[in-house]
C-alpha positions as CSV (number, residue, x, y, z in Angstrom):
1,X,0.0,0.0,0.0
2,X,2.9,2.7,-0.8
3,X,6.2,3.2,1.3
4,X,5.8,4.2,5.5
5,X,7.8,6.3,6.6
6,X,7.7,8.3,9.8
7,X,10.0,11.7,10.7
8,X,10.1,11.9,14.7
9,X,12.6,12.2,17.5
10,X,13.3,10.1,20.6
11,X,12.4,12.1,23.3
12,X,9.1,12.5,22.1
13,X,6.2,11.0,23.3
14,X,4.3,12.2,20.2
15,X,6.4,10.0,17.9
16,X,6.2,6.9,20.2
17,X,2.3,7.2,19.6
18,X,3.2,6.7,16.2
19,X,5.7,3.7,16.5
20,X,3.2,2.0,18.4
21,X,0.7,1.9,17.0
22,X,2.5,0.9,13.5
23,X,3.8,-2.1,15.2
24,X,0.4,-2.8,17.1
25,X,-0.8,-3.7,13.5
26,X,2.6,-5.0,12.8
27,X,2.8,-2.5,9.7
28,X,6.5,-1.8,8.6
29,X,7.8,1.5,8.3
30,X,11.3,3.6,8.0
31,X,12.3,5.5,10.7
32,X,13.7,8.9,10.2
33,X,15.3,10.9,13.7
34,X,15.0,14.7,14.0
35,X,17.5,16.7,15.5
36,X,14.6,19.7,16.4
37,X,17.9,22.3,17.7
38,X,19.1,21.9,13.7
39,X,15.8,21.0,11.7
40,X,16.1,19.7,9.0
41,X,15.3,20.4,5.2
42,X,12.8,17.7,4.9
43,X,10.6,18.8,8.4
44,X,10.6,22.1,7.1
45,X,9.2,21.4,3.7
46,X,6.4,18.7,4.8
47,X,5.2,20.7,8.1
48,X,5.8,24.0,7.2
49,X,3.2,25.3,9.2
50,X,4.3,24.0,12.8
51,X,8.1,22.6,12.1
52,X,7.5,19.8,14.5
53,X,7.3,15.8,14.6
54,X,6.1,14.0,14.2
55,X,6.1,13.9,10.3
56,X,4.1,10.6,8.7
57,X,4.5,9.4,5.1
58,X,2.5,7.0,3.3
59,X,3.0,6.8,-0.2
60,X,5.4,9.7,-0.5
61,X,2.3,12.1,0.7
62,X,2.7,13.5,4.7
63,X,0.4,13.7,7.0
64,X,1.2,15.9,10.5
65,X,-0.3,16.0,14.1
66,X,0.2,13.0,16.2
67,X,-3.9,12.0,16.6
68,X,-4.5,12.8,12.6
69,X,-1.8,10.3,11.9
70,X,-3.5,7.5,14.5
71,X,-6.7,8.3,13.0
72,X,-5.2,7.4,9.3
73,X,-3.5,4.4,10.6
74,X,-6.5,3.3,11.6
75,X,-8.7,3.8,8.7
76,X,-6.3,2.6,6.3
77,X,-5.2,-0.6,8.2
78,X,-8.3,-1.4,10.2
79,X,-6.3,-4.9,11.3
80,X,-6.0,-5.2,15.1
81,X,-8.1,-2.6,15.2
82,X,-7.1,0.7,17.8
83,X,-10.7,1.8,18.2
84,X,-13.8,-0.6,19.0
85,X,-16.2,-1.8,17.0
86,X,-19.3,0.0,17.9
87,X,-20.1,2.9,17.1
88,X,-21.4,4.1,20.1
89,X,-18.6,2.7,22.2
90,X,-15.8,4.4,19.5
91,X,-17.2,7.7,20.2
92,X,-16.9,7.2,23.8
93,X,-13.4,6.2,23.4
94,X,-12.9,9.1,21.0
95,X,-14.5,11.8,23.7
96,X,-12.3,10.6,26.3
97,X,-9.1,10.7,23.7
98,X,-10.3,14.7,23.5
99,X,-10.8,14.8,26.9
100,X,-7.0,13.5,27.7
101,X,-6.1,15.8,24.8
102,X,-7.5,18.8,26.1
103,X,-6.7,18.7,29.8
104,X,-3.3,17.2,29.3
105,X,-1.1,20.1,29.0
106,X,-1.3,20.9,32.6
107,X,0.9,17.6,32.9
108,X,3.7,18.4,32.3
109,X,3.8,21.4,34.8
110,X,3.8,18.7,37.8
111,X,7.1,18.2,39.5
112,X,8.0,22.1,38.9
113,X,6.0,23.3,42.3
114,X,2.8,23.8,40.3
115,X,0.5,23.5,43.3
116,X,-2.5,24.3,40.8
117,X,-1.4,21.8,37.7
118,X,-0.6,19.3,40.1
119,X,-4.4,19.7,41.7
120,X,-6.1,19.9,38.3
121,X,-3.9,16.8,37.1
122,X,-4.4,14.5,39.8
123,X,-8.4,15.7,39.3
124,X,-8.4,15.0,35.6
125,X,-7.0,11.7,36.3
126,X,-9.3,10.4,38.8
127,X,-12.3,11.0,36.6
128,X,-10.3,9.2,33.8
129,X,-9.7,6.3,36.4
130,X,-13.5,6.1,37.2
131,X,-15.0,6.7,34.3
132,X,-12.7,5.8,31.2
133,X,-10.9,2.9,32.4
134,X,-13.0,1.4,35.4
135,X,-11.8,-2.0,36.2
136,X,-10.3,-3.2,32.7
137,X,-7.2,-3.9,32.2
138,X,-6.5,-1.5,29.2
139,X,-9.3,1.3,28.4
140,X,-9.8,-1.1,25.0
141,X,-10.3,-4.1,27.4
142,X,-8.3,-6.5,27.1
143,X,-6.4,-5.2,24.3
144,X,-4.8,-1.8,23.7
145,X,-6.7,0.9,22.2
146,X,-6.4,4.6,20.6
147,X,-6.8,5.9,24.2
148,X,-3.9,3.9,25.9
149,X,-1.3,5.2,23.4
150,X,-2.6,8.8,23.7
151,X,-2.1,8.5,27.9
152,X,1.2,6.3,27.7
153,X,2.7,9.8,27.7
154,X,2.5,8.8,31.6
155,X,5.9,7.8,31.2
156,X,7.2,10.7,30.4
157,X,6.2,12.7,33.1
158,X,7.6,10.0,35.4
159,X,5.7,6.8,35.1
160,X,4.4,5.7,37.9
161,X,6.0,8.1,40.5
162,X,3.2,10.0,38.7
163,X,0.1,8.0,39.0
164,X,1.1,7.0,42.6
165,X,-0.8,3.9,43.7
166,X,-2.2,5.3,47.1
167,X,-3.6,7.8,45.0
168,X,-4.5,6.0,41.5
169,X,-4.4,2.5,41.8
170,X,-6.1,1.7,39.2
171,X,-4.1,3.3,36.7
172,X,-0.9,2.7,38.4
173,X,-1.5,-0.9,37.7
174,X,-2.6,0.6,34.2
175,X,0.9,1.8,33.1
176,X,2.6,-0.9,34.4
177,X,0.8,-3.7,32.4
178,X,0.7,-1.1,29.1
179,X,4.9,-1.3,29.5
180,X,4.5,-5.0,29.5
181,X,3.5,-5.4,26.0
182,X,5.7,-6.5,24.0
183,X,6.0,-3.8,21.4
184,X,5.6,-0.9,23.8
185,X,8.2,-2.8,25.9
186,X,10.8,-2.7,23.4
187,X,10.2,1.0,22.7
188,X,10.4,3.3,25.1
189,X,12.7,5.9,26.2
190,X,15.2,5.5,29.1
191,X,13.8,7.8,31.8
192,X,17.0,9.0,33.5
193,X,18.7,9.7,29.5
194,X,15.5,11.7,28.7
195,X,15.7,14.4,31.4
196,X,19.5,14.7,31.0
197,X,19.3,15.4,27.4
198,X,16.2,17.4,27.8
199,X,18.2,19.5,30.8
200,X,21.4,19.6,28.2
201,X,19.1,21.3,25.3
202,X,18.0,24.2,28.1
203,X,21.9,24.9,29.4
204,X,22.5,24.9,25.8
205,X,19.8,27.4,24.5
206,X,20.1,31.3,24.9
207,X,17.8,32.6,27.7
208,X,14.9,34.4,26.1
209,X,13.0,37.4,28.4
C-alpha cells in the first residue's frame, strides 16, 4: 500500500504514539530521527506550518499531528483494530481521547511546584480512572486501544512516580501492564537519559525574556 515512513525524535512521546501503533498492527515503516535544535530540510518542507514531529508518510504524501496520523493508521489498516467496533462505544473512546487531549497540558507542569497543575492533574485523572478505564485492564479491554497510546505519555512525566498507587491504583496498575506489551516494551525511552538530554538542550539554548 505505498512506502511508511515516519519523521520523529526520541524524546518524544508524540512520535512513540506513532511507532506504536505501526507495530500494534505489525505494519512496517522507516524511521527517520529529527535533530529539532538543527531542523532539517525535509521537516521544514512537509510541516511548514508548525516545524515539529512527528512527520508521517504513506506513499510519498505527509500527513502531521500525532492524533491525525493514529486516525489514518486506523482507517487505512483497520487490522488489530485501535478503536472498537461500535459505534457508540468508538465515540466514547474518542470523547475521552479529546478529553485527555484537552486537559493534558497541565501535565507536564507537575514536578515544577505547580500547586494548581498538580491539583487539576491528579483531578483530571481520577475521573479518567473512574469513568474511562473502570476495572479493565487496558481502556480497550483486554487489548490496547487509541486511548492507551494517547495516555502512555504517563511515562514521560515520570511513570508511575506520577500516577502513585495510594492515590491511582487503578491506573498505576494501568501503566505498568501497558509497558509490558511486547511492542511498547521494546520501545520506550530511558527515563534518566531523557531528562539529562532534555536539561542539556536548556543549558544549551540562549535565555529568552
Amino acid at each position: 500500500m505505498g512506502e511508511v515512513k515516519l519523521v520523529g525524535t526520541w524524546v518524544s512521546p508524540y512520535t512513540y504514539r506513532i511507532k506504536w501503533a505501526l507495530k500494534l498492527k505489525g505494519i512496517a515503516f522507516d524511521y527517520i530521527e529529527e535533530d529539532l535544535c538543527n531542523k532539517s530540510a525535509l521537516l521544514l518542507q512537509y510541516n511548514p506550518i508548525h516545524k515539529k514531529v512527528p512527520v508521517f508518510f504513506h506513499g510519498g504524501k505527509p500527513i502531521c499531528e500525532s492524533m491525525v496520523i493514529i486516525e489514518y493508521i486506523e482507517e487505512t489498516w483497520p487490522h488489530n483494530p485501535l478503536l472498537p467496533t461500535d459505534p457508540y462505544e468508538r465515540a466514547m473512546l474518542r470523547f475521552w481521547i479529546k478529553y485527555a487531549e484537552d486537559k493534558g497540558p497541565s501535565m507536564w507542569m507537575v514536578g515544577e511546584g505547580q500547586h494548581k497543575a498538580e491539583q487539576n492533574s491528579l483531578e483530571m485523572l481520577k475521573i479518567i480512572e473512574e469513568k474511562a478505564l473502570g476495572d479493565k485492564k487496558f481502556f480497550g479491554g483486554d487489548n490496547i486501544s487509541m486511548l492507551d497510546i494517547v495516555l502512555g505519555l504517563g511515562h514521560w512525566l515520570g511513570g508511575e512516580k506520577l500516577l502513585e498507587a495510594h492515590k491511582l491504583r487503578r491506573l498505576h496498575v494501568w501503566l505498568k501492564n501497558f509497558k509490558q506489551v511486547p511492542v511498547i516494551k521494546e520501545d520506550l525511552p530511558d527515563l534518566d537519559a531523557m531528562l539529562a538530554y532534555l536539561r542539556r538542550q536548556r543549558e544549551m539554548s540562549p535565555a529568552t525574556h
